[in-house]
N, C-alpha and C positions, 0 to 999 in steps of 0.2 A: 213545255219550255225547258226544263230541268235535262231532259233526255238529250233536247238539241245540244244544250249547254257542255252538256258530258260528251257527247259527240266529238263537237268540234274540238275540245279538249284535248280529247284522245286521239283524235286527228294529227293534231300540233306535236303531240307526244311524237308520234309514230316517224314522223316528219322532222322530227328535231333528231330523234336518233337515226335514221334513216341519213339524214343529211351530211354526217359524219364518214359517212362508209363509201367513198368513190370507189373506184378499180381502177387495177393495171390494165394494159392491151392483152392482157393473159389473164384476166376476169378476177386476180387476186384485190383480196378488199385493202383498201390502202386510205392513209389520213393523210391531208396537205397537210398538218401539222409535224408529220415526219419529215418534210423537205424544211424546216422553219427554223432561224436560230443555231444556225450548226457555224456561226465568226462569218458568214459571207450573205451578201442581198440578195434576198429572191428576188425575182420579178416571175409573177404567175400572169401567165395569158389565159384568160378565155376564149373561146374559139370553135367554129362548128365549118365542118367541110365545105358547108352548100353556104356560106357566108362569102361573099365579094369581095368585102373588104380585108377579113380575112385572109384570103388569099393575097391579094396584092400585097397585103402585108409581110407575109411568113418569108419570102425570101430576104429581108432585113432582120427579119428577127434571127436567123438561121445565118446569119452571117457577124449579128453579133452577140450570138450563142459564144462563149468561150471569149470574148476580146476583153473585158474586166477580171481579170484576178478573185478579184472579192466579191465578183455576181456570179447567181447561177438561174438558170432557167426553166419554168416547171411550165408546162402548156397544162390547159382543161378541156378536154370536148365534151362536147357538150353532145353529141353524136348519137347514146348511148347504148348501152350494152348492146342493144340488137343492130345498132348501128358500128358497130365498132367494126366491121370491114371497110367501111366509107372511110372511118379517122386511120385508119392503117396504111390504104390506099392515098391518103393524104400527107400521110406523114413520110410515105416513102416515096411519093410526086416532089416533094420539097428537102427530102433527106433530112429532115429535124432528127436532132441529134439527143437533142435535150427530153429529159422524160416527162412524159405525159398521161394524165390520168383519163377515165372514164366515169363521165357523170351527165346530167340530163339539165336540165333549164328549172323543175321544182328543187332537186340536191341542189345544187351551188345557188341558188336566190336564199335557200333556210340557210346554209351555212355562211353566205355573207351577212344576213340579215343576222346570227347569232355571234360572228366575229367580228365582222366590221361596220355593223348598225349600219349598211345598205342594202338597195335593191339589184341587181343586176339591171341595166339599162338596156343591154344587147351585147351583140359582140363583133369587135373583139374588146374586151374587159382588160383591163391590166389592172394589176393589184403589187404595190412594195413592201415588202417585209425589209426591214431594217436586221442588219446580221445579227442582232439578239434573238428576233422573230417576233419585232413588235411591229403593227401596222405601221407604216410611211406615209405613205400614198394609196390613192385610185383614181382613175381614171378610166370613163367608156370610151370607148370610137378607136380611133387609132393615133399612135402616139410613137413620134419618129425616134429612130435608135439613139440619132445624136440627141435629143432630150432627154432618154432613158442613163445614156452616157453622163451628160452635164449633171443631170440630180443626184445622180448615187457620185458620182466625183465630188460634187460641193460638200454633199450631206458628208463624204468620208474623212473630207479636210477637217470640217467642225467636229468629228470624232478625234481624230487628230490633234487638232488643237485642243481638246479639252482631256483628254489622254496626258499631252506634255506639260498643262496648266499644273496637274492634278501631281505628276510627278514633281515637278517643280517645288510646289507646297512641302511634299513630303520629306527634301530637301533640307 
């Protein structure tokens, strides 16, 4: 029982660090925590070629790639490494501009499940990073741009406003 126990242990270990290390479309090891926190909103998509929705989706997302100022956009395929001529051939069907990592469906579940204490649901996934690079949001399924627009606009008034509260005081 002791053996299992260490097993699956070392399992999780392997998994936990593993789960950290996506790749570029050029098989370099990369961290979403790189794209995180740099004064502007992420919004990360999850997303796999041979997914439907997906697809119907990426031409809104790819058109409002670049229409906020203060958002920026990271896509995930989920595709992976061996699959990365499908997410290539994908990315250049829809002209996605915005970068995108490589990763598989066990990588991004441990690394939601270690930053954002969720599961992946499916995809497409959406995930907010607020411009510090603290969670916001999540959401599975698909989730319309003018949504996407409306939350980070509200959320950046109430920065905003608490920005000019805050100077005010110091006043």
């Amino acid at each position: 029982m002791a053996i299992k126990n260490l097993f699956a242990l070392l399992s999780l270990m392997i998994i936990s660090n593993f789960s950290l290390a996506f790749t570029t479309l050029e098989g370099k090891e990369e961290k979403i925590s790189h794209y995180l926190g740099k004064g502007k909103w992420t919004v990360v998509e999850i997303w796999e070629s041979n997914c439907s929705a997906c697809r119907m989706h990426m031409p809104d997302m790819v058109k409002f790639d670049g229409k906020l100022e203060n958002t920026q956009l990271l896509g995930v395929s989920l595709d992976t490494q061996a699959g990365v001529k499908k997410a290539k051939t994908f990315i250049a069907e829809y002209k996605i501009k915005f970068p995108t990592l490589i990763s598989n469906s066990v990588e991004i579940n441990s690394w939601m499940q270690q930053k954002i204490r969720e599961n992946l649901l499916g995809t497409p996934t959406f995930i907010i990073f607020n411009p510090d690079g603290k969670l916001a949001a999540t959401q599975p399924g698909i989730v319309a741009t003018a949504s996407l627009e409306r939350y980070i606009k509200s959320r950046s008034e109430v920065v905003k406003d608490d920005e000019n509260t805050q100077q005010e005081k110091k006043k």
